[in-house]
N, C-alpha and C positions, 0 to 999 in steps of 0.2 A: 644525564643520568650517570655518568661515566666519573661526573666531577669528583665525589669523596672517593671513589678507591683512587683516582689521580693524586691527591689529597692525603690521602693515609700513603702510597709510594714515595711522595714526595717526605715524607716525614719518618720514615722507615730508612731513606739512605741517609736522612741527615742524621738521625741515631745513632746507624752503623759506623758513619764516618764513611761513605764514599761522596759524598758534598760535604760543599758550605756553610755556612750561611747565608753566602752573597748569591751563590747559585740557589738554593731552594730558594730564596727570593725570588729570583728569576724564572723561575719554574712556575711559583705560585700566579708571577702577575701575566704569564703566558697561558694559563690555563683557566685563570679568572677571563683575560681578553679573550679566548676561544668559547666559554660558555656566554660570555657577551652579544659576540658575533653569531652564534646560534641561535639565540635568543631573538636578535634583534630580527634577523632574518625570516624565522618564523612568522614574526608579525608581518615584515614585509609582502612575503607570501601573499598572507590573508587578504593585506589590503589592494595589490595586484589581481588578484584574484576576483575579488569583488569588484571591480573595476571593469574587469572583464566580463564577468556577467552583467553585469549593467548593460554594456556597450552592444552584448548581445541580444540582450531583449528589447533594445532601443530598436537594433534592426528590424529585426521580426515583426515587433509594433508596425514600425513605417511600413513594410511590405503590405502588410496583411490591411491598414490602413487607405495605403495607396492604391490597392486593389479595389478595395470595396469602393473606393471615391470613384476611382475611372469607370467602375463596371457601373454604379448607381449612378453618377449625378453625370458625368458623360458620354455614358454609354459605349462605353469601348472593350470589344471582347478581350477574354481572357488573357488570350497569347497577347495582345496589346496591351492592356493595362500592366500586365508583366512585365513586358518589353519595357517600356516608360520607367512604370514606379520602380522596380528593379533600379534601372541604371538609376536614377535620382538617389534610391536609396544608398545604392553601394560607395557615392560619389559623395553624399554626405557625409558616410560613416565612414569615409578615410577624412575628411576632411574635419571632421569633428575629434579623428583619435588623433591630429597631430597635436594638440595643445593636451590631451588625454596622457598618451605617449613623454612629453615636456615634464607634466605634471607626476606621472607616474617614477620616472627616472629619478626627478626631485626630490620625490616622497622618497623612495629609497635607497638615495646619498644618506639625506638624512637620518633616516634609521633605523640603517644597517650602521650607520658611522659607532665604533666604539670608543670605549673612553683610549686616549695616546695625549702621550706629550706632545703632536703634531696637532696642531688647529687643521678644522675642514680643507680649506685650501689649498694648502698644502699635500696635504692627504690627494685632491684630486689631482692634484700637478704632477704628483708620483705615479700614481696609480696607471694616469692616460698617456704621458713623456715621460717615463721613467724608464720605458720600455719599447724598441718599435716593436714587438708584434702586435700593440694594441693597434694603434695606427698601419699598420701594414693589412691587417684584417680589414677592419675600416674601409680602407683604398680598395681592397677586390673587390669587398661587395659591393661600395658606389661605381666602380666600374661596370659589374653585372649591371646593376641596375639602369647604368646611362647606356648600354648597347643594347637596352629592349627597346622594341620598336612602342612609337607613343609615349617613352617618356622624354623630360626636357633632359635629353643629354647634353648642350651644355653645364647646365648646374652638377648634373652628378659627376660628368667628367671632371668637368672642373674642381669639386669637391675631392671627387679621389685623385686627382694629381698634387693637389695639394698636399693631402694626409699620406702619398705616398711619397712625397719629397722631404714631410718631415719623418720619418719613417729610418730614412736615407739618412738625415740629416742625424738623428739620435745613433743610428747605428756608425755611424764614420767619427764620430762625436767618441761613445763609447771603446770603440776601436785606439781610438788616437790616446785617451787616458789610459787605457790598461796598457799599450805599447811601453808609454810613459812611468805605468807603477811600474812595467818591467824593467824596462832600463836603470828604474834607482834600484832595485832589489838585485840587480846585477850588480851595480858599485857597491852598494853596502859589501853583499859577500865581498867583493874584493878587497873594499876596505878590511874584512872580518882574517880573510886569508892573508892578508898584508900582515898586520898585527899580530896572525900569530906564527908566523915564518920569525918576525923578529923578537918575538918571546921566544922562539924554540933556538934561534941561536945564542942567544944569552942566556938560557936557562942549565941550569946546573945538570949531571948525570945524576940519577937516580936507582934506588934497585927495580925503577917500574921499567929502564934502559933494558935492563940485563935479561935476554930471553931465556926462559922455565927448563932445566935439562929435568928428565925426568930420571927417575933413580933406577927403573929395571923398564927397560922400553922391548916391543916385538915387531920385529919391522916384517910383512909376508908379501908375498911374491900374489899376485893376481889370481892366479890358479888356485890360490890356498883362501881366497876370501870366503868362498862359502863354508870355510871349517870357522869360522870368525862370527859369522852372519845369523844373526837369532832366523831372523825370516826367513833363511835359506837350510834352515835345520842345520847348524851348526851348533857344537856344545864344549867348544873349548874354553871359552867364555866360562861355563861352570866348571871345567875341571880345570882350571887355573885357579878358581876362587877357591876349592876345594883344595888343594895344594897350600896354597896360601895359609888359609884353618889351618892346616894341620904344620904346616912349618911353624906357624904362630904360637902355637899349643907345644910345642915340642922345646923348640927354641925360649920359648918366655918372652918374645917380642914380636908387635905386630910386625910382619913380612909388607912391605911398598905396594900398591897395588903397582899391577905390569900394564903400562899403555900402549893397544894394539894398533898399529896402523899399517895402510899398505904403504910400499915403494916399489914402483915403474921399475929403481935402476936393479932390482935385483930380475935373478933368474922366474920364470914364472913360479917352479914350482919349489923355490929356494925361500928361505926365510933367514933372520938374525937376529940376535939377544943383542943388547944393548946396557951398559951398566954407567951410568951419569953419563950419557951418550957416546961410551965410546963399544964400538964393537966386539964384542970376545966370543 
């Protein structure tokens, strides 16, 4: 729903001039792929969804099924035919959602996948090693699950030492290249710093050399900053510029603005006029 005012913003700074047109490109096929992947999702839902309701009225059948067989054809009370059909049932219906599960996961690789210059495969090669926290999550829960009692914990142990060694392996991995980008981005600068040490010694003086005297400078003593200080209710600041006016007016020439700064080496409550920096 979101898509046309994304859509008219995107086309508002390209107007204005704060983009591109290589960026509102970029914009556009990022917001197309984000209504894509909503989209696709959506449907995935659905079909999830319904899959699961399936799986649960399959149960409930069996139960209600397995009951009525035990209790009518061989006669076995309630709390027994429960006992049985029950477990039969629930042993089923895990064993029926693993290929369920397979299949559902499948269905929505596929589509949720949006359109990318990456083919599928890739897409999931990123997705699951691209990163250990996928794998690192992975590895606890098959660990949970091989330290409950009755299941095969070799497999799940086993399972999760696996995904937590590639886990390991992606993160020492990752580790070891950024070290690596770091270390060339440390020589470039150095290179960058080399170069221009040796531009700055063969380079000519300039007037950007020659540091700015100011033409009527006010140098104040610490004690005197809050005569200085808008936020501290100071108003000398306007009756300078009011002097100014009126020397301007008088005179027939703009008057230099006075630039006020403190200095340490004076008295606290001492000050100094300054004229092309020298004291008077």
């Amino acid at each position: 729903d979101a898509m046309p005012g994304k859509q008219m913003s995107i086309d508002a700074d390209l107007n204005a001039g704060v983009i591109d047109q290589e960026e509102a490109k970029t914009r556009r096929a990022e917001v197309s792929q984000e209504a894509d992947f909503y989209g696709a999702m959506d449907g995935a839902s659905k079909f999830v969804r319904g899959d699961a309701i399936a799986g649960i009225l399959i149960l409930l059948i069996n139960i209600i099924g397995g009951l009525a067989i035990g209790m009518a054809q061989y006669n076995l009370g309630f709390s027994d035919a429960l006992k049985v059909y029950a477990l039969l049932t629930i042993g089923d219906g895990l064993v029926a959602q693993i290929p369920s599960l397979l299949l559902s996961t499948a269905a929505a690789i596929i589509v949720t996948r949006v359109n990318s210059s990456q083919d599928m495969g890739n897409q999931i090669m990123v997705q699951m090693f691209g990163s250990p926290q996928a794998l690192a999550i992975a590895a606890v829960i098959l660990v949970i699950m091989g330290v409950i009692p009755g299941m095969p914990h070799f497999a799940f142990l086993g399972l999760g030492t696996l995904c937590a060694a590639g886990a390991y392996w992606i993160y020492y991995r990752r580790q070891a290249e950024g070290g690596q980008v770091r270390e060339e981005e440390k020589e470039a600068r150095k290179v960058e710093e080399m170069a221009a040490q040796r531009e700055n010694e063969f380079k000519e003086l300039g007037w950007d050399d020659v540091q700015p005297v100011d033409a009527i400078g006010l140098e104040v003593g610490y004690r005197l900053i809050p005569l200085v200080d808008k936020s501290q209710g100071g108003q000398l600041l306007g009756r300078i510029k009011g002097v100014r006016k009126k020397l301007s007016q008088e005179l027939g020439f703009l008057v230099p603005s006075v630039h006020i700064r403190d200095n340490l080496d004076l008295l606290p409550n001492a000050y100094r006029i300054t004229l092309m920096g020298v004291a008077i």
